[in-house]
N, C-alpha and C positions, 0 to 999 in steps of 0.2 A: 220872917221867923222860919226856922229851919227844925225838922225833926226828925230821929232815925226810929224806924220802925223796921222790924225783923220781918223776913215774907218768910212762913214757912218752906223747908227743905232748899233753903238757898241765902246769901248773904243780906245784909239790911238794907234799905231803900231809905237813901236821904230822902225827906219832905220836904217840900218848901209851900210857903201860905201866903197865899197874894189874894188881891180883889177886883173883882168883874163884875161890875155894875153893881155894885153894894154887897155883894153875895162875895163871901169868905170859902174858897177854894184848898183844899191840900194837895199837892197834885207830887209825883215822884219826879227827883229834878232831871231836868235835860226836855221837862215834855212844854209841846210849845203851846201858846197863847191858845190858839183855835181848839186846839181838843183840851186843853184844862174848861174853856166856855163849855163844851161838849158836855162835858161832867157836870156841868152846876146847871146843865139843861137853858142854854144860850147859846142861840143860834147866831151863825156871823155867814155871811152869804160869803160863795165863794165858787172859783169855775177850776183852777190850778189843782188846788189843793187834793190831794188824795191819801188816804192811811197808810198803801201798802205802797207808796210811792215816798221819792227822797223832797223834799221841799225842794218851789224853785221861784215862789214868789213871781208868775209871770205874769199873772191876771190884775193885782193889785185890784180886786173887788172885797179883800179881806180887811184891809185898813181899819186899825180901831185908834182908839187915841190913848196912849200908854203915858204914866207917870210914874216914875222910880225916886226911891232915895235918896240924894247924894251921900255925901262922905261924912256929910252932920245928921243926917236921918231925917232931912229937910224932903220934901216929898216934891218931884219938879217935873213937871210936864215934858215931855221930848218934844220941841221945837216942830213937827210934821205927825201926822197918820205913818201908822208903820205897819205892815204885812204883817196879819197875825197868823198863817201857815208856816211862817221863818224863822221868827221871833219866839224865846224860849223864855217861859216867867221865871220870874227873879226873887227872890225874897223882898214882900213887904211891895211890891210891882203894883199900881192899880190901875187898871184898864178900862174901860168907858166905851160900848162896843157904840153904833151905832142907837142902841135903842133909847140910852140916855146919853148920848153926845151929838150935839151938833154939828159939828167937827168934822166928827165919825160918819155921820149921815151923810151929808155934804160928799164927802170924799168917795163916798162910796156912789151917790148917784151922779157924780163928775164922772169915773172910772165907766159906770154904764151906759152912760154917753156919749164916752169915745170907742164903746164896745160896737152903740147903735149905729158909728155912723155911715161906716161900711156895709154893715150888715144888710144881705139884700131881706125882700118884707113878702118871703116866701114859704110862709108858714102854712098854710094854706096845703101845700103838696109839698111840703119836708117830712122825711120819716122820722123825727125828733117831735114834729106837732105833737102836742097835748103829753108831752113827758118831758119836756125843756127844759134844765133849770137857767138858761137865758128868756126865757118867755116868762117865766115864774119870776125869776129875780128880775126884771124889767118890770112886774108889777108891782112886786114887792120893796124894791129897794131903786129905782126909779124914777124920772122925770115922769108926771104927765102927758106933756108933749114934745116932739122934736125943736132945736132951735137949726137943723142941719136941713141947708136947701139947695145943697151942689149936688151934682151927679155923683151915685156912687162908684165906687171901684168894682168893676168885675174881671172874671178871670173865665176864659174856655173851661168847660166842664162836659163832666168829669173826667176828673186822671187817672187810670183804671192802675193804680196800685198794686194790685193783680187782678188776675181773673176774679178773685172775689170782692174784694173790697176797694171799693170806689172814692174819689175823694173830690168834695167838688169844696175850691179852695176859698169863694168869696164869702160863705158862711164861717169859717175858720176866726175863731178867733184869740190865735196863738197861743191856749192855753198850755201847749207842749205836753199833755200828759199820755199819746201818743206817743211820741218821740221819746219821752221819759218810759213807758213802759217797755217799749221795745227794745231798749238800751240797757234797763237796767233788768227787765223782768224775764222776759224769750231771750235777749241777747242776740237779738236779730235788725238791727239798727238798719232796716230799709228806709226808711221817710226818714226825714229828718225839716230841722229852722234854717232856712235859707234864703238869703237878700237881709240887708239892713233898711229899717225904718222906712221911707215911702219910696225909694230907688235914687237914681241918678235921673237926674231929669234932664233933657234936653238931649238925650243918650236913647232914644226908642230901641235900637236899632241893638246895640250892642250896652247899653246899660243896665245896669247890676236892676235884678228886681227888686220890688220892696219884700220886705220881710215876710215869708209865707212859709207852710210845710207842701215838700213836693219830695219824689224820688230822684234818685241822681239819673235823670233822662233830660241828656241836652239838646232834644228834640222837641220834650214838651217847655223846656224852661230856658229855652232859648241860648245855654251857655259854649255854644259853638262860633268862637271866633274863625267868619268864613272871610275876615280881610287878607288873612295872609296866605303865603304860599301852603305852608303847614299849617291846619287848624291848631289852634290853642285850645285851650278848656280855660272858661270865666270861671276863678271862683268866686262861689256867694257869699263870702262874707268878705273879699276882700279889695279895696280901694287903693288905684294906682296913685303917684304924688300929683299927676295933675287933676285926679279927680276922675279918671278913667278905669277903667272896669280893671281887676288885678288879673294879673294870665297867672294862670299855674297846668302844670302837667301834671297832676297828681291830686285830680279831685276826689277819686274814690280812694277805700284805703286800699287798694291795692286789685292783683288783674283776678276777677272772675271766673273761677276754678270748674271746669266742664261739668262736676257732680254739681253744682251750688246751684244749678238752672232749674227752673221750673218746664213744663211743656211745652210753655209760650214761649220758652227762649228767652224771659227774661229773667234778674238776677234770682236768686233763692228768695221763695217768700214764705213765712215765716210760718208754723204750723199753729202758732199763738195768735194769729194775726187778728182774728175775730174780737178782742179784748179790747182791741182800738173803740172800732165802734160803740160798745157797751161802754168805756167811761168817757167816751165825745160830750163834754157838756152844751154841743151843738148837733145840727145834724151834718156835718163837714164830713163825717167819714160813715158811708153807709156799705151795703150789702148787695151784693150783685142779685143776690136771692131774693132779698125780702123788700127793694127798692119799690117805690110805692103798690106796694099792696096792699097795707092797710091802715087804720089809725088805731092807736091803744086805747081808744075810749067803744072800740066794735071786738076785741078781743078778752077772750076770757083765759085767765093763768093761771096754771096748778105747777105746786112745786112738783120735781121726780129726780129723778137721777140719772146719770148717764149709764149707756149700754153699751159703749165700745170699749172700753176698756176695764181692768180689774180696777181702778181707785174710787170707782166710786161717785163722781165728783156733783156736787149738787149742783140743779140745772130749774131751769123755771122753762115750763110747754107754754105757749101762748097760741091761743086757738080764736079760727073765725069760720061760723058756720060750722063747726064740726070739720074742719081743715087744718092744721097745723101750719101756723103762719112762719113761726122763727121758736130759737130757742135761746135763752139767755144764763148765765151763768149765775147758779144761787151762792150764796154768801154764806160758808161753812167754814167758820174759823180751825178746826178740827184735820181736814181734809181737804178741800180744795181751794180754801178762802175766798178770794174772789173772782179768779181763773179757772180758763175750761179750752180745751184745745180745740182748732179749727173744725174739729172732725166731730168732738161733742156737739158744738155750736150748729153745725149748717147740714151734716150727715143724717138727716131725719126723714129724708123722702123716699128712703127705702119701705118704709111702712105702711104707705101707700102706691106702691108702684104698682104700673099697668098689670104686672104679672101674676102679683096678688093672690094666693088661693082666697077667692070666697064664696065656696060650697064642696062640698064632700066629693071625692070622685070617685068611683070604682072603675074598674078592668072590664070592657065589655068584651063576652067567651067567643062572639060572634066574629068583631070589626078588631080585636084585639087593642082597640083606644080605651084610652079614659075616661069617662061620661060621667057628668056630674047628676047627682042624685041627693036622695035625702040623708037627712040624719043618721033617722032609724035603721034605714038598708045598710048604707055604710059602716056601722056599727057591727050591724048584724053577718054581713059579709065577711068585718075583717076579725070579728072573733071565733065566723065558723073556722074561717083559715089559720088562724093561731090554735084553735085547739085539736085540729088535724097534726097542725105540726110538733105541739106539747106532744101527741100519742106516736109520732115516727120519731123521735129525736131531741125536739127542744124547740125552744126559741130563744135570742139572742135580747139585746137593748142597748140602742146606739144613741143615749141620747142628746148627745153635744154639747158641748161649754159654754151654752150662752142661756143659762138656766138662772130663773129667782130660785133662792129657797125653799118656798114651798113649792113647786116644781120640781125640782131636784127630789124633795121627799118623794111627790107623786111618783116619780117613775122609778126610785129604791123601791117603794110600797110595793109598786105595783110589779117589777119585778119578780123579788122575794115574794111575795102572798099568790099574786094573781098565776104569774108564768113559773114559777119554784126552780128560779134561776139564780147564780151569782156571774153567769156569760154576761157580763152588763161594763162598761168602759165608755164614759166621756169623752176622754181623752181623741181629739177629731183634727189630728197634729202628730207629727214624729212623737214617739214615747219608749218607754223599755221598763221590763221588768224592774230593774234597778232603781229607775222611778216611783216606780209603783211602791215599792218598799218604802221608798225615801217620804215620800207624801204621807204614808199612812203611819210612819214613826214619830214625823217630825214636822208634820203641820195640820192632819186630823184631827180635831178636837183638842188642840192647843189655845182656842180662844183667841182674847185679843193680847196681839204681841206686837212685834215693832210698827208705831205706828209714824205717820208721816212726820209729827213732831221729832219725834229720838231722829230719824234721818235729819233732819234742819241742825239738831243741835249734837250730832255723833262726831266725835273727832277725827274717825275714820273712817269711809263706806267705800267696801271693798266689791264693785261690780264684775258678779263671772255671770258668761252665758246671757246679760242685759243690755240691752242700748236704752236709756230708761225715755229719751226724749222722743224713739220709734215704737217703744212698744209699753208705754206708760209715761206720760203726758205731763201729770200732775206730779206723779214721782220727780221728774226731773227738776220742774218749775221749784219743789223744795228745797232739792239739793242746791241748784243756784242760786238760792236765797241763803243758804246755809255758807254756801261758798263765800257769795260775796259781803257777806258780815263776818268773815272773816272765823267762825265756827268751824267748818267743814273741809276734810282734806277726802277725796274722792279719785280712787289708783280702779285702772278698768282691767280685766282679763278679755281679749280682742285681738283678732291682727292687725287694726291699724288706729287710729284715734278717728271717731268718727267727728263730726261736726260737732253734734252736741257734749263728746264725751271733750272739745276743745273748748268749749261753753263755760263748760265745768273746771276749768284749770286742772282736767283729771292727769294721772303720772300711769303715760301704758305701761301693763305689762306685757308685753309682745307673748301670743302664742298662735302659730300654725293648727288648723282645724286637726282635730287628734291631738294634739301633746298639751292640751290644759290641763292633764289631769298630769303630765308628768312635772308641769310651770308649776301646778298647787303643790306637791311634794317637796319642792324643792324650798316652799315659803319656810322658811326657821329660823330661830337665830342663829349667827354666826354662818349664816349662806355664803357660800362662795361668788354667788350673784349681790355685786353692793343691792341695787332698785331691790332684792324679793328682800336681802337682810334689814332694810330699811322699813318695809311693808309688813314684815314681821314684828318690829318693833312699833309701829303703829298700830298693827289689832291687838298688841295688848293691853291699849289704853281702855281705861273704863269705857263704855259707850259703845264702842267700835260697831260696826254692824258690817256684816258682807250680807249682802244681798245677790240672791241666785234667782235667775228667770228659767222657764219653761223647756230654754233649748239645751239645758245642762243636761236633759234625757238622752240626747241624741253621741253624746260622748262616752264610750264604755267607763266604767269608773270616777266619773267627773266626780259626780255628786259625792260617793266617796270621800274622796278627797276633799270637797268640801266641808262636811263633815268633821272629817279628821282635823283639819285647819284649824274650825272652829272650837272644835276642842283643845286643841293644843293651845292655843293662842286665847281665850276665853271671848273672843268676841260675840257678840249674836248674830243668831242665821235667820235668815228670813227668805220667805222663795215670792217672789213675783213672779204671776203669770202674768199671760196678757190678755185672757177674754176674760169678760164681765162675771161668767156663770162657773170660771172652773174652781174656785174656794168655797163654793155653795155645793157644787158638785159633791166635794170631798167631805163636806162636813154628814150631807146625807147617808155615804156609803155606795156612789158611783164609781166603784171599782171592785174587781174581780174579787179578791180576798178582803174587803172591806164594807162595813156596816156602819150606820150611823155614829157621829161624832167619837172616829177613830178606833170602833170596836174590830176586831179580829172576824173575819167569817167563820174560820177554822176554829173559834173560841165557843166552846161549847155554853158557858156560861153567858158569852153576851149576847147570841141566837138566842139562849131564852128567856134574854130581858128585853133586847127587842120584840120577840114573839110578843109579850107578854106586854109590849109597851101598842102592839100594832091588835089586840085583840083577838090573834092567833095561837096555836098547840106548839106551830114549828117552824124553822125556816129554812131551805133549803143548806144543806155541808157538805154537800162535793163542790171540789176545787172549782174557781170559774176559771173563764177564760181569758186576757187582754183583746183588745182591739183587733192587731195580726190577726191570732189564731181566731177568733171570731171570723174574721175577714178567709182565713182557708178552709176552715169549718164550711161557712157557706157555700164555697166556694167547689167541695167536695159531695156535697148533698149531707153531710153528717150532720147539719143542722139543720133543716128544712123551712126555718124563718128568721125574722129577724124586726125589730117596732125601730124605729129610725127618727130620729129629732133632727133638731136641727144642725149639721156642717155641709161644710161644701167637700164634694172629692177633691177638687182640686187641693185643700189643705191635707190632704192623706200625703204618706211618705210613697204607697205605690196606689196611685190614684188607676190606674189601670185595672188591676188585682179588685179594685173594689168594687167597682163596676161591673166587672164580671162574675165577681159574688154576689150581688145583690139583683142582678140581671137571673140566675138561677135561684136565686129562693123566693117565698113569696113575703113580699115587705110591706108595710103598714109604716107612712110616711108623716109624724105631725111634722107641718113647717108652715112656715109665713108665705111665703114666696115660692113660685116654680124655681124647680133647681137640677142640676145634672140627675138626683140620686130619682125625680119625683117620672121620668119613664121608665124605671126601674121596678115603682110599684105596682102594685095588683090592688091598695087602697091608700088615697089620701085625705088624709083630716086635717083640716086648716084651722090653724092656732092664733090668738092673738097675741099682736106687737104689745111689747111695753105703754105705748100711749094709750093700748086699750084694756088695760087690766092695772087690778095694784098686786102691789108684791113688795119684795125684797130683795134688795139682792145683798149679795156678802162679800165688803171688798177685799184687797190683798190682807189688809191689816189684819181681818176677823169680824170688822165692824159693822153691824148691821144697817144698812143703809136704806129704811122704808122708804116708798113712794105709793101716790094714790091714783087712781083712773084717769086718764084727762079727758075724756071723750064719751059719751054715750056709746055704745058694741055691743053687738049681738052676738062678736068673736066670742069664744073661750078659752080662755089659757088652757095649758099641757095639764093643768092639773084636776080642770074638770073634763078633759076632753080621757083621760085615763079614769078617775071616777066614772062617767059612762060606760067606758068600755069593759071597765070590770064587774057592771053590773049584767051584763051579757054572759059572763061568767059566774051569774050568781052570784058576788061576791058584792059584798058594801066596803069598802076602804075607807071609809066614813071620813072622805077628806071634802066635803061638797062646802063647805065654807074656811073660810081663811082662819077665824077662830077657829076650829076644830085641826087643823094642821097647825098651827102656831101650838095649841097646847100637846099635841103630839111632840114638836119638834121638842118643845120646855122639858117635857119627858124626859126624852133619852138624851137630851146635852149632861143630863146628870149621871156622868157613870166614871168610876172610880176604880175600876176594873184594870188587866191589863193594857197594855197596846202592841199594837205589832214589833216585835225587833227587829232594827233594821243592820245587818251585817255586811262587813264592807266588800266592795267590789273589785274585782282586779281590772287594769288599766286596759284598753284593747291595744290593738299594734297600732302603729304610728304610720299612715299612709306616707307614700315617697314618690314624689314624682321626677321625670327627667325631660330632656328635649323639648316640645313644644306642650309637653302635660302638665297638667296645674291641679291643686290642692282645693275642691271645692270650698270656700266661706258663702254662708248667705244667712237672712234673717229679714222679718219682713218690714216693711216701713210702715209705717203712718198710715200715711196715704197711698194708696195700692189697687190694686184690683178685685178689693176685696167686695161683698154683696150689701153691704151695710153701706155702703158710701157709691154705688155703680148710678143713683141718679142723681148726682147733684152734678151736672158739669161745671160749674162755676170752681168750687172746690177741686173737682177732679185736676181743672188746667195749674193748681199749684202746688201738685205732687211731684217729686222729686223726679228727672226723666231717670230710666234705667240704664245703668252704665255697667261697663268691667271695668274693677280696680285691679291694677297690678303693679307689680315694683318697678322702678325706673330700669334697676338692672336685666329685669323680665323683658320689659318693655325693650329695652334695646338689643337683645339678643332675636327678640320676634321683630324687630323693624319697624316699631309701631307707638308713635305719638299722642297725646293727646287729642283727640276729638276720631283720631281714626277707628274704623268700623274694625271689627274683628271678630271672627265666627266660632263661637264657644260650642262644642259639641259633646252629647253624651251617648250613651244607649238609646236613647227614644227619639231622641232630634236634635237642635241646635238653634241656637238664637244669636240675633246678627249685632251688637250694641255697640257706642260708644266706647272707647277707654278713657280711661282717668286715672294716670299715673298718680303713685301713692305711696306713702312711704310705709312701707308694710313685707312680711317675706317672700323670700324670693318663691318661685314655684305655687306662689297659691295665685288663684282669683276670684274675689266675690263678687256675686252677681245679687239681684235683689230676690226675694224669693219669690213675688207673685205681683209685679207688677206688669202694667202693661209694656207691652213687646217681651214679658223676661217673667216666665213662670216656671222653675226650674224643675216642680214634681211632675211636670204635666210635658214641657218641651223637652229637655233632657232625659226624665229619669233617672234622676240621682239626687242626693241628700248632700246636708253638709259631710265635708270628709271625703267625701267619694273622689276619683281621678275623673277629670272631662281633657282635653285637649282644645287649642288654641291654632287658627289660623289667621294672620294676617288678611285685611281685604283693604280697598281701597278706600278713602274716607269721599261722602257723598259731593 
């Protein structure tokens, strides 16, 4: 029986009604066997099978015993058990899982059988022990005892898959949904199903192996034909006419591209790679990190969220003894689903790292160090020196992008009431006026707006100034999904296509650093450019979305432009950063001319509904300052202080300049971790990590993203470590519990008031380079040198190495090939890298912005745009 039902705000949903175990199902048609049982609350065991995966029937643990129709309505059993992960119900369909068929039973504990008989009996010290569902489903679904008394099969272990993820292959038991996620989901097809069935026997030596998951290394898998004069490549899946292993020269899909290496030198490893492990229905693919350390029946797990990045993405802490063992990816259909990037996954030891602040330090007048001390003193020290410097001048607040919400309020609060400043800028990154404006018109107290769903299902997403797979994670894993269900067309603003943006079936739009903002002008209809006339005719589709990242500031008039585009074209704009705290930042009023959720500082009216929301008379209305002039302010004595959160100099656009600003005034340091800025201080206060407080944080979307404590701490977040301090100042900021900020913040989100106008920019000039000068491109990766990821080495060894990309025609005027060394030089110094020829413009080269060997604020001295020059050197 078949039925159409209307879903609201979209087309009708045929029904079809079939029966699973007696129980009468409606289920919408195309949905298969296994998940219509789901719904009528009928469990079918199963190891293959996954939601966000494409069916592949390899486990055959799913087996039910199906009966259908015929052509007279006669109701007839299918002759075998059939996969019910594959298998799609039918109208009038009746199924018979295991629970009431014998059949079904039967087949299924045949199937775990031949699962058991390889399987070695190593459970004991597998990191899968006591969370198995092969341990589970062996009790559940079943023999009692073994009938198998050969010796099993083993294999050398482990195959180190990268530096992170290990794979040890006799536990394996080809369920593919590895190989299936990396294919279909990252798009990074490293492992793969190779050998058929038990091998060639009689063939040791040069015989095809049985059927297993391995990397393409014919060193660990033996596929180096050493008979002949020229080695051959075996391939694994393929059998000569007499039975002999099949030669081919063309086992990978093609040669190995210089950027695609990891540190190790071997192929590119995938920044998703950690996803394997978490849906292993074995312990086959484990964690170079977390390999036996502990068992899940000695750990305790709180949901939270991740901290590297703006999306958000829900993460499960799993702790032992007050240690953070591993971290696993939580299940948030909304935003992250069931993925979480390498960096969320394994990037957690920075929390606890040797360096640690944990105790207050002051500036001893004597020995000119810093000596740890108490609370009280510290306190008391670094508010005598802030209000010396309130009566010469001012004080400043830096307090970084990696803020919860209520943190973010604390240091607006405190700010405005405490220091009666608006000198206050997040922004701990290249940035610009223009920006400033842009954020506080058109993403301030705008709520929730494009969220990850609209990207999946946009017809157009038009990325400028984003690599979404380097500098948002989850963002990208959408778009791919968007892509490959055939929803999503996805055009980049870039100088070359990066990996990921080739992931994505993206259509570049080629632009040299400087001329984005002339490429977006020129988007219109009837362009004399077909590619922008075409991309114009795409954002006028309903849905559309351009999406703009963080480095759009660094372009005079980008943003602009973008803008304008979006106007013209009616698409929607949305801005992606890339750290976790700068949407929470802005919502607070972390910015020189801005106040909480988008109010104007210069607005006379919304000073006194914030006053009046903060239990204040007034709020400070002289102009602030951005980050630069803060940074020359200090720099000149005109400011005489400055409170400092958490970034690193090194992400400053003149990390020099800051240093030496903050080296003459006297600064008041919250941070987790020793850091460049922390011998600069006169006092530090040590903050608690994410694992050690709850919060929130606020992702790209808008969306609130709560998390809860995982750890007993005697840390304190930013936001009670400024509550103290301003009570040093006499002042209560009456933020000392979470409720009591939470209904502040509910407060002032309700304002109905102006917002900032944001008026357009004119384009800068167009850098021009000649002879051996190049056009700076950079942006940062993933995986990098950044302080959130500096202890995990295992993860470290599968960050991308650092190269210069240049054009082949660049390249051949400088004399210089793929993998050769060449000496990129600026103002400040110079870095020695690889090249990696690329099809991109002539006269530019991008380099990485801050990884290892290749930190471009720090060694050169220059930003994106800027001129460096190029020498030839000899390759190692």
């Amino acid at each position: 029986m078949t039925t159409t039902t209307p879903k609201p705000g979209s087309e009708a949903v045929e029904l079809i009604s079939a029966t699973i175990d007696g129980v009468t199902v409606e289920v919408p048609k195309g949905t298969l066997i296994i998940r219509a049982a789901e719904q009528a609350g009928i469990h079918i065991p199963r190891f293959c099978d996954h939601p966000l995966l494409k069916p592949a029937g390899a486990c055959r643990q799913c087996l039910v015993d199906v009966a259908m129709p015929d052509r007279e309505g006669n109701i007839r059993p299918m002759p075998k058990p059939q996969a019910s992960c594959t298998m799609e119900v039918t109208p009038g369909m009746e199924v018979h899982t295991q629970h009431t068929s014998q059949v079904a039973d039967k087949a299924q504990q045949g199937i775990m059988e031949f699962l058991l008989i390889n399987h070695p009996l190593d459970c004991p010290v597998c990191d899968k022990g006591g969370e198995c569902p092969l341990q589970n489903q062996a009790m559940s679904n079943g023999r009692a005892t073994s009938r198998f008394i050969d010796i099993k099969r083993t294999f050398p272990k482990p195959i180190r898959v990268s530096t992170e993820i290990l794979l040890d292959r006799d536990r394996c038991i080809l369920c593919q949904r590895c190989t299936r996620f990396s294919a279909q989901i990252a798009g990074d097809p490293f492992i793969a199903l190779q050998g058929r069935g038990a091998g060639s026997p009689g063939m040791e030596l040069h015989g095809l192996h049985s059927s297993q998951i391995g990397t393409f290394d014919e060193n660990i898998l033996d596929f180096a034909d050493t008979g002949h004069a020229e080695p051959h490549v075996i391939a694994p899946d393929l059998i000569g006419p007499d039975g002999e292993p099949g030669l081919t020269a063309g086992l990978a899909a093609g040669p190995v591209g210089a950027a695609e290496r990891d540190e190790s030198g071997r192929t590119f490893a995938s920044y998703f790679s950690g996803n394997t492990i978490q849906i292993c229905p074995v312990g086959a693919l484990t964690s170079a990190t977390y390999r036996f350390r502990s068992r899940p029946f000695d750990l305790i797990s709180t949901a939270s969220v991740a901290e590297h990045d703006a999306s958000g993405a829900a993460i499960r802490v799993d702790v032992r003894h007050g240690t953070v063992m591993r971290r696993l990816s939580g299940n948030d259909t909304e935003v992250n689903e069931e993925w979480i990037t390498d960096k969320d996954r394994f990037a957690f030891a920075w929390q606890d790292a040797p360096d640690r602040l944990r105790a207050p330090m002051v500036r001893d007048e004597e020995t000119g160090e810093l000596v740890e001390t108490s609370w009280s003193e510290a306190l008391a020290i670094a508010a005598d020196g802030l209000k010396d410097a309130l009566a010469r001048g001012g004080v400043a607040a830096l307090p970084g992008g990696r803020l919860t919400l209520e943190d973010a309020f604390a240091w607006s609060k405190f700010a405005r009431v405490v220091l009666q400043t608006n000198d206050v800028d997040y922004r701990a990154r290249a940035h610009s006026a223009e920006e400033a404006a842009f954020l506080a018109s058109h993403v301030a107290g705008s709520g929730l707006g494009v969220t990850f769903r609209d990207l999946e299902f946009a017809p157009e997403v038009f990325l400028v100034a984003l690599e979404s797979e380097e500098e948002a994670g989850n963002v990208f894993l959408r778009l791919r999904k968007g892509v490959l269900e055939g929803r999503v067309h996805v055009s980049t603003l870039a100088p070359y296509l990066t990996r990921g943006s080739r992931k994505l079936g993206a259509d570049l739009i080629s632009a040299a650093p400087g001329t984005e903002s002339e490429v977006l002008a020129a988007i219109v209809d009837g362009s004399a450019h077909e590619n922008l006339n075409a991309l114009a005719g795409r954002l006028s589709a309903p849905g559309a979305i351009i999406a703009v990242g963080e480095r759009a500031a660094q372009v005079p008039g980008l943003l602009s432009e973008v803008t304008a585009l979006a106007k013209r074209s009616g698409a929607r704009l949305v801005w992606i950063p890339r750290r976790a705290g700068e949407r929470a930042a802005l919502e607070a009023g972390l910015l020189p001319d801005l106040l909480p959720s988008g109010r104007a500082a210069s607005d006379a009216e919304a000073r006194v509904d914030v006053a009046s929301a903060w239990g204040v008379t007034e709020l400070p209305s002289a102009a602030g300052r951005d980050l630069t002039e803060i940074l020359l302010a200090l720099n000149t004595g005109e400011l005489p202080a400055a409170i400092v959160g958490g970034f690193d100099l090194a992400d400053l656009p003149d990390p020099v300049l800051a240093e030496r600003a903050l080296r003459a005034a006297f600064v008041v340091q919250l941070e987790v971790r020793r850091s460049a800025i922390t011998p600069t201080s006169q006092v530090v206060l040590p903050v608690a990590p994410p694992v050690d407080k709850a919060g929130t944080f606020l992702n790209w979307e808008g969306r609130l993203r709560p998390f809860g404590q995982v750890r007993t701490s005697h840390f304190s977040s930013d936001r009670e470590v400024l509550a103290d301090l301003a009570r040093e100042f006499d002042i209560d900021l009456g933020i000392d519990s979470l409720d009591e900020v939470h209904g502040q913040i509910t407060e002032l989100l309700e304002w109905s008031g102006a917002t900032p106008a944001f008026e357009h920019r004119a384009a800068g000039e167009v850098p021009h380079a000649s002879g051996n000068e190049a056009v700076l491109a950079t942006w940062r990766m993933m995986l990098d040198s950044a302080s959130g990821q500096d202890c995990e080495p295992h993860l470290a060894g599968t960050a991308p190495r650092a190269v210069a990309r240049i054009s082949p025609e660049f390249a051949g005027e400088l004399g210089l090939a793929n993998d050769d060394l060449v000496t990129v030089t600026g103002p400040a110094g110079a870095v020695r890298v690889p090249v990696a020829i690329t099809d991109m413009p002539h006269h530019v080269v991008w380099l990485p912005q801050h990884s290892p060997g290749c930190s471009v604020y720090t060694d050169l001295g220059v930003g994106a745009g800027d001129i460096v020059t190029l020498e030839a050197k000899e390759a190692n």
